[in-house]
Each structure stands twice: as structure tokens, then as C-alpha cells.
C-alpha positions in Angstrom: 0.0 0.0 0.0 1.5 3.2 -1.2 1.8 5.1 2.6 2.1 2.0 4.6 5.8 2.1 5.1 7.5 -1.0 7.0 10.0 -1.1 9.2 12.9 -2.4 7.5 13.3 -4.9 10.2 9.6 -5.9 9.6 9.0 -9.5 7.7 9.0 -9.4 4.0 5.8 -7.4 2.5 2.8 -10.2 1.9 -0.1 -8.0 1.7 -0.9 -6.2 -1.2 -3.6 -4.2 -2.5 -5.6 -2.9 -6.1 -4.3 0.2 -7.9 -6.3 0.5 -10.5 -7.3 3.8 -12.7 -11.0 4.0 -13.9 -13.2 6.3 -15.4 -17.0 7.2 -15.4 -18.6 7.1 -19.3 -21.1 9.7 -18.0 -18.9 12.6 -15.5 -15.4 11.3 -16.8 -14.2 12.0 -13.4 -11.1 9.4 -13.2 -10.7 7.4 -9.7 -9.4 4.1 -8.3 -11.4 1.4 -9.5 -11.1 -1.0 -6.4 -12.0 -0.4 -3.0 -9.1 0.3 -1.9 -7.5 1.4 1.6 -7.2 4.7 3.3 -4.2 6.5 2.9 -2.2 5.9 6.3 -1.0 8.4 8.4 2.5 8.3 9.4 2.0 10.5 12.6 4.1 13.2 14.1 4.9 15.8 12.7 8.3 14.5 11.7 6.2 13.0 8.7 5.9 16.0 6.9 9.4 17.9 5.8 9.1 22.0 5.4 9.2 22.2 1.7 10.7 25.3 0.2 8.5 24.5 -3.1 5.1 23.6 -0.9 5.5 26.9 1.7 6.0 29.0 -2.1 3.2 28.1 -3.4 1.3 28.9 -0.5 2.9 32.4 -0.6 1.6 32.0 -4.2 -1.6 31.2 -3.0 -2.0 33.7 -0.6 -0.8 36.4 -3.1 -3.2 35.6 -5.7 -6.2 35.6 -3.2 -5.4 38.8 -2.2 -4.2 40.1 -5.4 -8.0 38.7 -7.0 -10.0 39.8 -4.1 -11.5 35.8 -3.5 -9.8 36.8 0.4 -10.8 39.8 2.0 -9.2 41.3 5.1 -10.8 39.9 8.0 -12.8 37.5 5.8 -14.5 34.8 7.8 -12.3 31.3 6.2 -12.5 27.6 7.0 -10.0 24.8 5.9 -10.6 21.7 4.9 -7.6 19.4 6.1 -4.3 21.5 7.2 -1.4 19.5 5.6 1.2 20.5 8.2 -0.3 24.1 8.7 1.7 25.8 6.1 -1.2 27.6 4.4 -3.0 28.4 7.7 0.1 30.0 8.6 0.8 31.9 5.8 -2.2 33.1 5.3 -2.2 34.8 9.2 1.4 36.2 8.0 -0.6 37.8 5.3 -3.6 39.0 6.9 -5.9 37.3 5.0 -9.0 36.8 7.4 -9.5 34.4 11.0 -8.8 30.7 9.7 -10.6 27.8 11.0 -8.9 24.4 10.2 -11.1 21.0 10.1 -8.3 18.4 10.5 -8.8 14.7 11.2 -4.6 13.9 11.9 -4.3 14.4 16.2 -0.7 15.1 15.6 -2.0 18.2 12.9 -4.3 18.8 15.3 -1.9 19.3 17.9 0.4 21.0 16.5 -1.6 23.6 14.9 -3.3 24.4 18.1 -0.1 24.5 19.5 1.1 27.5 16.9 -2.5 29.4 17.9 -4.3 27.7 14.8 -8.3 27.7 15.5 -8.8 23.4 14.8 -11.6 21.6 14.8 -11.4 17.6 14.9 -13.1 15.9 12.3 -13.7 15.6 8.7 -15.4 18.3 6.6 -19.0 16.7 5.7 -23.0 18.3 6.4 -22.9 17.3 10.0 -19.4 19.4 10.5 -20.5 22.5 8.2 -24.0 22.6 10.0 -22.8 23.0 13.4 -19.5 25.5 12.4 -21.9 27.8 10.5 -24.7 28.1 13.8 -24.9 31.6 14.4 -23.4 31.5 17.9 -20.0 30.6 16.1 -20.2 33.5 13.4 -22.9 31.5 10.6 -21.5 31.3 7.2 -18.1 31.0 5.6 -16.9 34.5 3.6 -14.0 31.8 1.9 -13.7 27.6 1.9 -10.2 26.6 0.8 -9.6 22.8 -0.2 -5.7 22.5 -1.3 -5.5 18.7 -2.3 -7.8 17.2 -0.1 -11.0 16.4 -2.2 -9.1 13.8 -4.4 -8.9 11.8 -0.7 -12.2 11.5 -0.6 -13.7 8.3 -1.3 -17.3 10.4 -2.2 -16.1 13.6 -2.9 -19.8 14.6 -4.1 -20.5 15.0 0.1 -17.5 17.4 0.6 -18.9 19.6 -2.0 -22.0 19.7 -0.6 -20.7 20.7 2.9 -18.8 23.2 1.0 -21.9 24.2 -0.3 -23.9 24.3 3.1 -20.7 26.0 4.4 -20.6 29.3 2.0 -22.3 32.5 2.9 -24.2 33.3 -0.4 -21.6 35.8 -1.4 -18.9 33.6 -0.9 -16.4 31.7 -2.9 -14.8 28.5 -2.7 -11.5 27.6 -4.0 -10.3 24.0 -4.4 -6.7 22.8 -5.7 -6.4 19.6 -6.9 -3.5 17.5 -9.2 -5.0 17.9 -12.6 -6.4 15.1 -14.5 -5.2 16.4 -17.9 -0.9 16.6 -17.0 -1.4 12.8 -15.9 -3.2 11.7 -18.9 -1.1 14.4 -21.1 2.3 13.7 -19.1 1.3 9.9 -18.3 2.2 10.9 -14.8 0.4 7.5 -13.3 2.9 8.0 -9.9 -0.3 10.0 -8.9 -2.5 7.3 -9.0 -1.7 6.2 -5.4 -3.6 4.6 -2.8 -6.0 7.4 -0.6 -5.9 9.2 -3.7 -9.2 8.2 -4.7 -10.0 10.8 -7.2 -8.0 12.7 -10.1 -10.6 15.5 -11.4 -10.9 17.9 -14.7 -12.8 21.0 -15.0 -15.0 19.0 -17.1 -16.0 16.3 -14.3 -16.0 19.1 -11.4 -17.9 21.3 -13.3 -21.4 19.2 -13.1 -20.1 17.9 -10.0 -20.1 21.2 -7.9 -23.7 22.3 -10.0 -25.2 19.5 -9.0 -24.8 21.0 -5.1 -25.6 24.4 -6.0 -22.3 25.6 -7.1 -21.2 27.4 -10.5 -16.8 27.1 -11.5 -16.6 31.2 -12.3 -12.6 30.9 -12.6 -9.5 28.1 -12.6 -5.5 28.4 -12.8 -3.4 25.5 -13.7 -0.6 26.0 -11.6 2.6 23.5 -11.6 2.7 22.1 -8.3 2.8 18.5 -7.9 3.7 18.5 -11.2 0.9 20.2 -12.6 -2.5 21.2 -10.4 -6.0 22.8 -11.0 -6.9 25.5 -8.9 -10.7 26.1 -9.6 -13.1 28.4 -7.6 -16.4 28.4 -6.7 -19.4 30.2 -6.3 -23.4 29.8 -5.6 -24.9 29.2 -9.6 -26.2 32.3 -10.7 -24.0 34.5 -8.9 -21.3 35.5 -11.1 -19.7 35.0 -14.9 -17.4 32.4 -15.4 -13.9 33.7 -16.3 -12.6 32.7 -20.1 -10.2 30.6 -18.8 -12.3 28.0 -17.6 -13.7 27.4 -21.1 -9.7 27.3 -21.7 -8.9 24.7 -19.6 -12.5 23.1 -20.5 -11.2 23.3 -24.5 -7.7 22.1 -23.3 -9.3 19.1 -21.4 -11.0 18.0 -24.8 -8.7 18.3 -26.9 -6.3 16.2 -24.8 -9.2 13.5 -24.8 -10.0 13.5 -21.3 -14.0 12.6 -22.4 -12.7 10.0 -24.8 -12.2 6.3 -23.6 -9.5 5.5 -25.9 -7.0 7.8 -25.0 -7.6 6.8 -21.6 -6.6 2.8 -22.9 -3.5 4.9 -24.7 -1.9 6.0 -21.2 -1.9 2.3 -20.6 0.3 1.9 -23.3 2.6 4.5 -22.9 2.7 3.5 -18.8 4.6 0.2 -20.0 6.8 2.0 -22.5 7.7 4.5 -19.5 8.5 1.5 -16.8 10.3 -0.7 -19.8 12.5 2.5 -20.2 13.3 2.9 -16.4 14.0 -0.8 -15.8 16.4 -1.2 -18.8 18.0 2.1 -17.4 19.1 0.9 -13.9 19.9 -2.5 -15.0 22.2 -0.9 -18.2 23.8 1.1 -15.2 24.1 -2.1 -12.7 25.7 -4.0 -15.9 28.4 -1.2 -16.6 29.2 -1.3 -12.4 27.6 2.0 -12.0 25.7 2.7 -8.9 22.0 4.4 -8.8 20.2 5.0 -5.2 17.0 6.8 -5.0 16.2 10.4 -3.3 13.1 10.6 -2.1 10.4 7.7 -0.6 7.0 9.5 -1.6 3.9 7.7 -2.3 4.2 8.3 -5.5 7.2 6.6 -5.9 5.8 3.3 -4.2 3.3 3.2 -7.6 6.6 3.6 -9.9 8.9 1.3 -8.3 6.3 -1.5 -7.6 4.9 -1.1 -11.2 8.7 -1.1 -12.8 9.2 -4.1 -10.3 12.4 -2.1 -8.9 14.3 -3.9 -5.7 17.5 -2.9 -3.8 18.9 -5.3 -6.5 18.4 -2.0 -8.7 18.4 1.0 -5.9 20.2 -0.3 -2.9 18.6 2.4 -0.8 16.6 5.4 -1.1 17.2 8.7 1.1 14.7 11.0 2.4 14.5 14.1 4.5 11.4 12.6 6.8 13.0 11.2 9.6 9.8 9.5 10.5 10.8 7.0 7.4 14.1 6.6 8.1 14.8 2.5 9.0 11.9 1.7 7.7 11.5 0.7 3.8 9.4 1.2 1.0 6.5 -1.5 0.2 6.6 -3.6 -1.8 10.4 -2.9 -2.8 12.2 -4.2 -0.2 14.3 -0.9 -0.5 15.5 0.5 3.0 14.9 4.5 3.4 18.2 6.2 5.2 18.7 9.5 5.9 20.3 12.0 3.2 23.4 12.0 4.8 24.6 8.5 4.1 23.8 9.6 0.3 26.1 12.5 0.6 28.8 10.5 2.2 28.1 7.5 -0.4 28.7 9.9 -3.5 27.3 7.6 -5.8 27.2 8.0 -9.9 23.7 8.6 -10.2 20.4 9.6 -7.8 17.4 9.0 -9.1 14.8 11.6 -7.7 11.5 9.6 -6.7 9.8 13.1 -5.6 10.4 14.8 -8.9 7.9 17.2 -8.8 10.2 19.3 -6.7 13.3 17.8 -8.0 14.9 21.4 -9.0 14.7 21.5 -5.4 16.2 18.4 -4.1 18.7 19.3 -7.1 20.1 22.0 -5.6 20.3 21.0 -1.9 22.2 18.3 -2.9 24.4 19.7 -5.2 25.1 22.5 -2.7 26.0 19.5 0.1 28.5 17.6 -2.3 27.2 15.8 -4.8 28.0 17.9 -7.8 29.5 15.3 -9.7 26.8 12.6 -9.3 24.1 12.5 -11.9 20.7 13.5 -11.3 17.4 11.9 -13.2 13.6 11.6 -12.4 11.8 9.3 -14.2 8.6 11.1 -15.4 6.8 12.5 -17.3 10.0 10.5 -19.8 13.6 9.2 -18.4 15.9 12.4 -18.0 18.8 13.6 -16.8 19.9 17.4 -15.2 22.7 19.2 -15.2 23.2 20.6 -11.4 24.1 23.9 -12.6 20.3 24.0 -14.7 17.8 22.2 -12.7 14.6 21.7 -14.1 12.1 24.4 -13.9 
């Protein structure tokens, strides 16, 4: 299971579950096929590692809600999961109204009381948005922000209708999700990971969020996790949808996201992709060159367990969360140590298993001695960067 990491002393990995990418004829909303498991929490916050690239592009964030008016000055927000408090945080920094957090983690929960956040236990769904919006607590929302968390839900028609029960009737709404169109485009399938149930487009949310009562009137595709949707909502009727959502709408089409057979295509060019990779590592294992990962991700647990990648290929893999470290990824047998053995190792190549922020991991470990190793990700195609030019 793609968060379920064991502890390398644990006995070998037996239990294995689905991962399988479907998509609805009628809403073309792609998800996992099989019931599959939650996504596991690792607890602490150890688990999650300040990322230069995620706490930009909640500056980002923060900027363009101000900069577009969606966030007012003392605007009345709520939060639908934390993920380590960064945006809560930034967005106190930059004034941008009192933020209430609904987080189900107790560690998040913990620590973001503990930094003066306003938490509330639980899971955003009716039940949750009835009783924050009675009057006694202030009634209803002025701004709902979802970054990334409606693709973890299993349903994710009942955390747009709290959404919707949630808003104050001039309010917006603006969820961030990982866009269905770079994975189909890109053939980024590393996203398709268990707990990450669904993997929208404007064209599936679109009905999905009218059918609660709410209208898309705007949407960014920003590059974040490789490449995101940031979409916002508002009650139908209320406001003029933006030309870029009949952009991203055209794009979406034209890239066959409402067409089954280029959904059977990114099949295809999965196995060319893992075919690639293997024949990589073992050409470099064959010529006595050694490869170890940077990065143990979930995303990478879908790569290395479709690619059928052991330690025989990457003796190890390095990561910055110390909450992984002797423990090893599923399914791979493949220990996680901390960066610093990878430093002293100095080996010829690292391939970078988070490669979304992989001009970041670049550069921190160029910086700590590893200028002469060579760097490559894997995806969207097998490539290699120069330290001096990371990948934008």
C-alpha cells in the first residue's frame, strides 16, 4: 500500500492491494477502480518535511487571493484538512482573514493548536459544516479553501456539498487539486496512489459542484505536484465564469479527457515508460555503475512497484522525513536512510523519486557535495539534469 511504510526490520511485504485507474462514461471523473484502503497516516509531525517548493506556493496562493479579491481582510475562512499548517500560517502572516482548520490527523491537530491555529477535529461533511456555520460561532463562511484534499475522498460529491452548506451566499470557494489532464497528457500514473481516490478535470467538477448548487466562475493550472488545477467556486447564478475556464475546458477535450481511448492509450505508454526505467538501472548495474533513490514518496511506491524495482536495482533510497528513516518502502524491499549516508556514499547517479520538486532536491544536494553525481527523475520520460540547470 503506497503510505504504509515498514519497518525495514519488519518480515518481508505479503499484503498487497488494487491500484487501478477508472473512469465514469457519464462525468469522466477518473478514480481508483477498487475499493481500496485509506491512505495511512504516518503521525508526528516529523512525517511531513518543510518544503521550500510547498510553503512558495502557498505564498503563491495567498498572493493571488489577495491580489484577485477571492480573500478579503478579516474574511470569515475555514480549511478543509491542514497538511502540516503551512497555508493556515501563511495566510495569518498575510492578513488574510481568521482561519478555521477541520483536520482529522491528532498530531495536525496538535500542532496547529499548539502555533495558535483555530482546529476543529473531524472531517469536513453536512454534520461538520451545520454546526460550524450556527450563528453562535459567526454562521457562514466569507472563503472555503480545499488544497489537495478532495481527491482523498472516497465520495467527494459529500465534501462539496458541505462546502456548499458551508458558503455564505456571497462567498467563494476555491479548491486545488493535481489535474487530471498533466497525468493523462504527461502519463504521470505516480499520482494514481492509494488514498488518492480521485483525479478530477474542469469537465468532471464542473457538473459535479452544480449539482450542489455551485457554479466554477474561474480556474489556474498551476505546476505544483507537477501540474494542479486551482478552480473556484461560487453559488450558480451569482457571477460570470472567467474565459479561462472554457480554456482549460477546451484544453481538457482536446487532450481527450471525455474520450475512452485515449484513456486505454496512457496504458500503453505506462509500459513504454516502466520498460524504459527498468532497462536504465539495469544498463547502469551492468556497466558497475551505482543508482540510489532520493526521495520515498507515495508516489514513488506506484513507480517502483509497477517497474518491479528492488535494492537489487536501488540499494537504498534517502529522504528528509526522519519518521521514514529504518523503515522501507512497500513492496520494494528498498531501506529508506537518511540523506546524509547519500552525501557520504557519493554515488554515480540519484534518481529523484519526488520529482515534482526535483529542481529543489537538485540543488540541496548539489550544494551538500554531490555535484558530480548524476541526477534523473523518471517522469513524465527518463531524464537527466545538469546541477548547474535544474529543471524548472
Amino acid at each position: 500500500m503506497s503510505a504504509a511504510f515498514p519497518r525495514a526490520d519488519a518480515e518481508p511485504d505479503r499484503e498487497r492491494a488494487p491500484l487501478r485507474l477508472a473512469a465514469c462514461r457519464r462525468c469522466w471523473w477518473l478514480q481508483l477502480f477498487d475499493d481500496t484502503p485509506e491512505e495511512e497516516d504516518e503521525g508526528g509531525p516529523a512525517a511531513i518535511e518543510r518544503s521550500t517548493t510547498i510553503r512558495q506556493h502557498a505564498e503563491d496562493l495567498a498572493v493571488w487571493l489577495g491580489a484577485t479579491g477571492v480573500a478579503r481582510p478579516g474574511a470569515r475562512v475555514l480549511e478543509v484538512a491542514s497538511h502540516g499548517n503551512v497555508l493556515a500560517t501563511v495566510l495569518r502572516e498575510h492578513g488574510l482573514g481568521d482561519t478555521t482548520t477541520v483536520e482529522r490527523h491528532p498530531w495536525a491537530l496538535d500542532a496547529g493548536r499548539s502555533a495558535g491555529l483555530a482546529m476543529v477535529d473531524g472531517r469536513l461533511d453536512a454534520a461538520v459544516a451545520s454546526r460550524l456555520t450556527e450563528p453562535a460561532r459567526g454562521g457562514p463562511f466569507d472563503l472555503m479553501l480545499d488544497t489537495f484534499d478532495l481527491s482523498h475522498r472516497r465520495t467527494p460529491g459529500e465534501e462539496l456539498a458541505a462546502i456548499a452548506a458551508a458558503l455564505g451566499p456571497d462567498g467563494a470557494a476555491v479548491i486545488e487539486v493535481e489535474h487530471a489532464l498533466g497525468v493523462v497528457e504527461d502519463a504521470r500514473f505516480d499520482s494514481v496512489r492509494h488514498g488518492h481516490f480521485g483525479y478530477p478535470s474542469l469537465l468532471a467538477l464542473g457538473p459535479a459542484a452544480l449539482a450542489v448548487g455551485l457554479d466554477v466562475v474561474d480556474a489556474v493550472m498551476t505546476p505544483i505536484y507537477g501540474g494542479s488545477l486551482r478552480v473556484v467556486l461560487a453559488a450558480a447564478g451569482k457571477r460570470r465564469p472567467s474565459q479561462a475556464v472554457a480554456e482549460i475546458v477546451a484544453a481538457e477535450q482536446a487532450a481527450g479527457l471525455d474520450r475512452i481511448e485515449t484513456l486505454r492509450g496512457l496504458g500503453r505508454r505506462v509500459e513504454a515508460l516502466l520498460a524504459t526505467l527498468r532497462a536504465h538501472l539495469e544498463a547502469e548495474r551492468a556497466a558497475g555503475r551505482r543508482v540510489v533513490a532520493y526521495g520515498a514518496p507515495s508516489r514513488g511506491v506506484t513507480l517502483l512497484n509497477a517497474a518491479g524495482i528492488d535494492r537489487e536495482l536501488l540499494p537504498y533510497a534517502a529522504d528528509a522525513a526522519t519518521a521514514k528513516h529504518g523503515r522501507r518502502i512497500p513492496g520494494t524491499d528498498i531501506p529508506i536512510v537518511e540523506p546524509a549516508r547519500l552525501v557520504a556514499d557519493r554515488p554515480d547517479e540519484v534518481l529523484i523519486l519526488a520529482w515534482p520538486i526535483a529542481d529543489e532536491i537538485v540543488g540541496q544536494l548539489a550544494a551538500a557535495g554531490l555535484g558530480d553525481s548524476r541526477f534523473a527523475v523518471a517522469l513524465p520520460e527518463l531524464r537527466f539534469i545538469d546541477p548547474g540547470q535544474p529543471p524548472a
